[in-house]
C-alpha positions as CSV (number, residue, x, y, z in Angstrom):
1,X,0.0,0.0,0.0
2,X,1.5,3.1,-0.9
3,X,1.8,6.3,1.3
4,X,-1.1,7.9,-0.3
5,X,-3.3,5.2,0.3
6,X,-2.3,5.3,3.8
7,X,-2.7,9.0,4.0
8,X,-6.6,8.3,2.7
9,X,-7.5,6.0,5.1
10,X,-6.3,7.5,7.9
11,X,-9.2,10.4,6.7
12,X,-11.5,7.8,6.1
13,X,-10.9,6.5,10.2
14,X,-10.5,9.7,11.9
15,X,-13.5,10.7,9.8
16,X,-15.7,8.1,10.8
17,X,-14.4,8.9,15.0
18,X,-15.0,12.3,14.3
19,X,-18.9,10.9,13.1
20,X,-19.3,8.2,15.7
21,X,-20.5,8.7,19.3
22,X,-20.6,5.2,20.9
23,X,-16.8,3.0,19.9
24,X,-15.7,0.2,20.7
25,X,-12.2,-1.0,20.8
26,X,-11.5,-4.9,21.0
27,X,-8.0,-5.4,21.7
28,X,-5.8,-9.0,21.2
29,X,-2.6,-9.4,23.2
30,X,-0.3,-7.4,21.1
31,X,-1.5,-3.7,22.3
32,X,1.3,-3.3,24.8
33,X,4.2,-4.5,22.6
34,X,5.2,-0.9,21.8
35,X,5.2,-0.7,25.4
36,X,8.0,-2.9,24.9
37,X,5.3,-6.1,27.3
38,X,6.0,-8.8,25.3
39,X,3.3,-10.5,23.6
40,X,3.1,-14.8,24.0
41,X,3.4,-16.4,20.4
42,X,5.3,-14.1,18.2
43,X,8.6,-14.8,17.7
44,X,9.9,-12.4,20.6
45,X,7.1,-13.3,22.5
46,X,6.7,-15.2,26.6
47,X,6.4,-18.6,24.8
48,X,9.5,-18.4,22.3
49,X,11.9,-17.3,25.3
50,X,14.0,-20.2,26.3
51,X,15.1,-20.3,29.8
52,X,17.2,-22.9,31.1
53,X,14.6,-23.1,34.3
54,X,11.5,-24.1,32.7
55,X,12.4,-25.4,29.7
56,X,10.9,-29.2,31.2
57,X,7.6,-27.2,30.8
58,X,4.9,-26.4,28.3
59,X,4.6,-22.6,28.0
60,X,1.0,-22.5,28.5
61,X,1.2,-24.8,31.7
62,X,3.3,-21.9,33.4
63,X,0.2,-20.0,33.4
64,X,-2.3,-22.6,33.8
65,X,-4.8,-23.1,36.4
66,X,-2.8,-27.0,37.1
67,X,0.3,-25.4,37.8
68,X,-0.7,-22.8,39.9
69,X,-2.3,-25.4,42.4
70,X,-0.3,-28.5,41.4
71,X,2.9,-26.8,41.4
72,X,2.9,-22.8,42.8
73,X,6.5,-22.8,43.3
74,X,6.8,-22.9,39.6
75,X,3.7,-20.6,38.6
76,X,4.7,-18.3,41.2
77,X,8.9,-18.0,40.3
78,X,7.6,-17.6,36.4
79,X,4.9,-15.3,37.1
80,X,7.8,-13.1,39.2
81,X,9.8,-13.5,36.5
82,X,7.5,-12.6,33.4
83,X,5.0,-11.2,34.4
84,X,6.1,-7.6,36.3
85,X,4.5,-4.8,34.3
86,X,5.4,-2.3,37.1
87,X,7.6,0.1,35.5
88,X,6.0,0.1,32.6
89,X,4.6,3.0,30.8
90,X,1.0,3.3,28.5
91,X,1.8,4.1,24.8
92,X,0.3,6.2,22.3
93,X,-2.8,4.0,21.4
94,X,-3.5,3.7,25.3
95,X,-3.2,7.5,26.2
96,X,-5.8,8.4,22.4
97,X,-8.3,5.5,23.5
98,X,-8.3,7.7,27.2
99,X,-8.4,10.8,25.4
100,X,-11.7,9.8,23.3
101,X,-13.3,8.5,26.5
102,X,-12.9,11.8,27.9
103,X,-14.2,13.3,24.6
104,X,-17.0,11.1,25.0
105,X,-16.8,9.3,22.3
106,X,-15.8,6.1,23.8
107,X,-18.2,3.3,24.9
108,X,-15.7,1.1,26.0
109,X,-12.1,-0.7,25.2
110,X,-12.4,-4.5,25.2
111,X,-9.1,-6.4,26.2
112,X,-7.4,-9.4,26.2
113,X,-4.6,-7.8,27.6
114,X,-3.9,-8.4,31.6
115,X,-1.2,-5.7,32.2
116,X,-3.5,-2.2,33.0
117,X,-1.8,-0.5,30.9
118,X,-5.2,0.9,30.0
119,X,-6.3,2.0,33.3
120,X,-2.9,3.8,34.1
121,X,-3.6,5.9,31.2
122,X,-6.7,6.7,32.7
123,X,-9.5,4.8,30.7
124,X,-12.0,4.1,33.2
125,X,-14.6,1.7,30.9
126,X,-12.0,-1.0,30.7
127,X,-13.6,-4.7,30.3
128,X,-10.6,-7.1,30.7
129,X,-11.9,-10.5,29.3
130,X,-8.8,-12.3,30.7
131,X,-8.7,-10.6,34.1
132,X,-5.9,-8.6,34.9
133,X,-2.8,-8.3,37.2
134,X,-3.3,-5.7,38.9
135,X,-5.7,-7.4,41.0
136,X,-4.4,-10.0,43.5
137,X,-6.7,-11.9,45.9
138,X,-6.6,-14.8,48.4
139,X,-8.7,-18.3,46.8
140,X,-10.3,-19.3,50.5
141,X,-11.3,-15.7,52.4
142,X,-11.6,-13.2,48.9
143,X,-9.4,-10.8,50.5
144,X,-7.7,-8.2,48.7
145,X,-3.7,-7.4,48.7
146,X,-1.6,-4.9,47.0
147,X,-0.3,-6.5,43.5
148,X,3.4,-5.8,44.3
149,X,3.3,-8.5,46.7
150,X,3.6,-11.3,44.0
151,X,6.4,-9.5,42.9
152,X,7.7,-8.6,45.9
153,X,7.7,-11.7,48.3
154,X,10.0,-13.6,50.0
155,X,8.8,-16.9,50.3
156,X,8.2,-19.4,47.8
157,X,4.7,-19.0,47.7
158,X,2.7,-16.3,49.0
159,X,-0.1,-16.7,51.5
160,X,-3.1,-14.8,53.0
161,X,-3.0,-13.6,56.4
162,X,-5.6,-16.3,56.5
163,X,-3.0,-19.1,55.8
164,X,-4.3,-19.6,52.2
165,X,-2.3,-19.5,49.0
166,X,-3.1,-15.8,46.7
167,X,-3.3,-15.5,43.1
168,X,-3.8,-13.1,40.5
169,X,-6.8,-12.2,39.3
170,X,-5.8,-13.5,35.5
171,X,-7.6,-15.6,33.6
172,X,-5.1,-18.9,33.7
173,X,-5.9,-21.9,30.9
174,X,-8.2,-24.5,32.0
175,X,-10.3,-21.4,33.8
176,X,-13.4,-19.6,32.3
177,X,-13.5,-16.0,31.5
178,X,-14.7,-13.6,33.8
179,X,-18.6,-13.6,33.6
180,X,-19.0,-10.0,34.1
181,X,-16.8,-8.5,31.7
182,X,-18.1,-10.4,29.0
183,X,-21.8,-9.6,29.7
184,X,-20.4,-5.9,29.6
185,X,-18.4,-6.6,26.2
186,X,-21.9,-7.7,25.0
187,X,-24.1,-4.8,25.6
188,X,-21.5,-2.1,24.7
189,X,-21.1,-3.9,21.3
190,X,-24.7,-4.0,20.9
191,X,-25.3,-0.4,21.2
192,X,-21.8,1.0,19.6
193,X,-21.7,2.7,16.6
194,X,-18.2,1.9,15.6
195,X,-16.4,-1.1,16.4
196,X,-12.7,-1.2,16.3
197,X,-10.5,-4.4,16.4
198,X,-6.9,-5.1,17.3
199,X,-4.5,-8.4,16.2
200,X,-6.3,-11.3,16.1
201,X,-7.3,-13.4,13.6
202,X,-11.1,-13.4,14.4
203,X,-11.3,-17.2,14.8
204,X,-9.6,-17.3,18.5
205,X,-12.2,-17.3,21.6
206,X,-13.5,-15.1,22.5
207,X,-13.3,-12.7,19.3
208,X,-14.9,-14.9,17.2
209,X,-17.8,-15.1,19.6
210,X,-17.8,-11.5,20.3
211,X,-17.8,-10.0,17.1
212,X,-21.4,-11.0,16.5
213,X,-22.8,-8.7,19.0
214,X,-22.0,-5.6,16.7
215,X,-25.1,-4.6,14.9
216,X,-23.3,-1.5,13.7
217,X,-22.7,0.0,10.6
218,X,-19.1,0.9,10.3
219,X,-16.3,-2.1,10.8
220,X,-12.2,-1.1,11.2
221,X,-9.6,-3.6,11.7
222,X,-6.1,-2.9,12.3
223,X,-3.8,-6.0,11.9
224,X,-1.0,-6.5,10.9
225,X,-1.4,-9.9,9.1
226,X,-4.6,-10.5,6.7
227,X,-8.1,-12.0,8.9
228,X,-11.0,-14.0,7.2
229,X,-13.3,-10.2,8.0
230,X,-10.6,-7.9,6.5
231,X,-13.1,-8.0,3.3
232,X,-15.9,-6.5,5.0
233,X,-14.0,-3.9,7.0
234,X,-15.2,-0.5,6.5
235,X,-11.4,0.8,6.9
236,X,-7.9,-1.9,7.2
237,X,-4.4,-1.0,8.0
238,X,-1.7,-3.5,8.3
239,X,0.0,-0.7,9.8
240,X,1.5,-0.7,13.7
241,X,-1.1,0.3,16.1
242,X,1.6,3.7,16.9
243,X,2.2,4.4,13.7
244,X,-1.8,4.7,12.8
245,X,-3.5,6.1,15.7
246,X,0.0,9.0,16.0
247,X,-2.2,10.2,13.2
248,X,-5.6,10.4,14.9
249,X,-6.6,13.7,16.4
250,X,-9.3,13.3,19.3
């Protein structure tokens, strides 16, 4: 695509924001690369980084519901390890999806993402389908604790003041996704006017269940590979998230 091309559908998207009072943004993990968070399956991503220490193990059973209560010495010293998002700072699609809450036009952002990047750029209508970890609870009592503490401990596995093991509020594999934010996803897609969507194929759970809750009109997919809905996008970049919404004025 040339640069003129690029130059016209950036008018065509910040034409139909400009238009649209109720967006949706559905985000794959991918959003928080430029935030330099690694992603899991590309190339650079959690699962292709090959440390001596857990290389016995599947990558998706270092964040699965079985190791976290079969083995929490390894979830936990994997989790310390991979999963601090602390110092961390929100990029430019984060601090634009805040500004356009603020402008009201913004319904809601949709995430798969767990790091809250989101919410420290100030979005407040955040519905995190795969929980998040900034939230950190005990499993017995439901007590809340600070989220530096799974970063932060000193013993092999951290407890509750009650004597039960904590854990992040994340969405491991084997467990179901959060109820609540998916009943949420559901009715701001419903009513939304624009519906905005982020890396992912389209045939991965739960965007390809998602996706049919938008009755709207107008359909924008930003992705760098080719999906099986680019055809019936209203606008498509397989541009960078930065370099495309740097170009956005809200």
């Amino acid at each position: 695509m040339t640069t003129f091309d690029f130059q016209e559908r950036i008018k065509q998207f910040q034409d139909l924001i400009d238009t649209s009072r109720r967006i949706v943004f559905f985000w794959w993990a991918g959003v928080s690369t430029e935030s330099w968070v690694p992603d899991f399956r590309s190339k650079d991503g959690l699962y292709n980084q090959h440390d001596v220490q857990f290389e016995q193990y599947q990558p998706e059973y270092l964040l699965s519901h079985s190791c976290l209560y079969d083995e929490p010495k390894v979830f936990f010293e994997y989790y310390k390890q991979k999963m601090d998002c602390r110092g961390i700072q929100p990029n430019i699609t984060h601090i634009t999806l805040a500004n356009l809450e603020k402008s009201w036009k913004l319904s809601a952002v949709i995430t798969q993402n767990i790091d809250g990047l989101h919410q420290k750029a100030w979005s407040k209508k955040v519905f995190e389908v795969h929980g998040t970890t900034q939230r950190v609870y005990c499993d017995a009592c439901g007590k809340l604790y600070d989220p530096d503490i799974l970063f932060t401990f000193t013993w092999s596995i951290p407890y509750c003041d009650c004597g039960w093991m904590l854990r992040p509020d994340v969405t491991l594999y084997e467990e179901q996704l959060p109820m609540k934010a998916r009943q949420e996803s559901v009715l701001a897609l419903r009513t939304s006017d624009l519906f905005i969507i982020w890396w992912t194929s389209l045939t991965v759970y739960p965007a390809n269940t998602l996706i049919q809750y938008y009755w709207g009109e107008h359909f924008v997919i930003i992705n760098r590979d080719s999906t099986s809905q680019d055809r019936f996008a209203t606008v498509l970049f397989h541009e960078n998230l930065g370099e495309v919404f740097s170009k956005i004025q809200v």
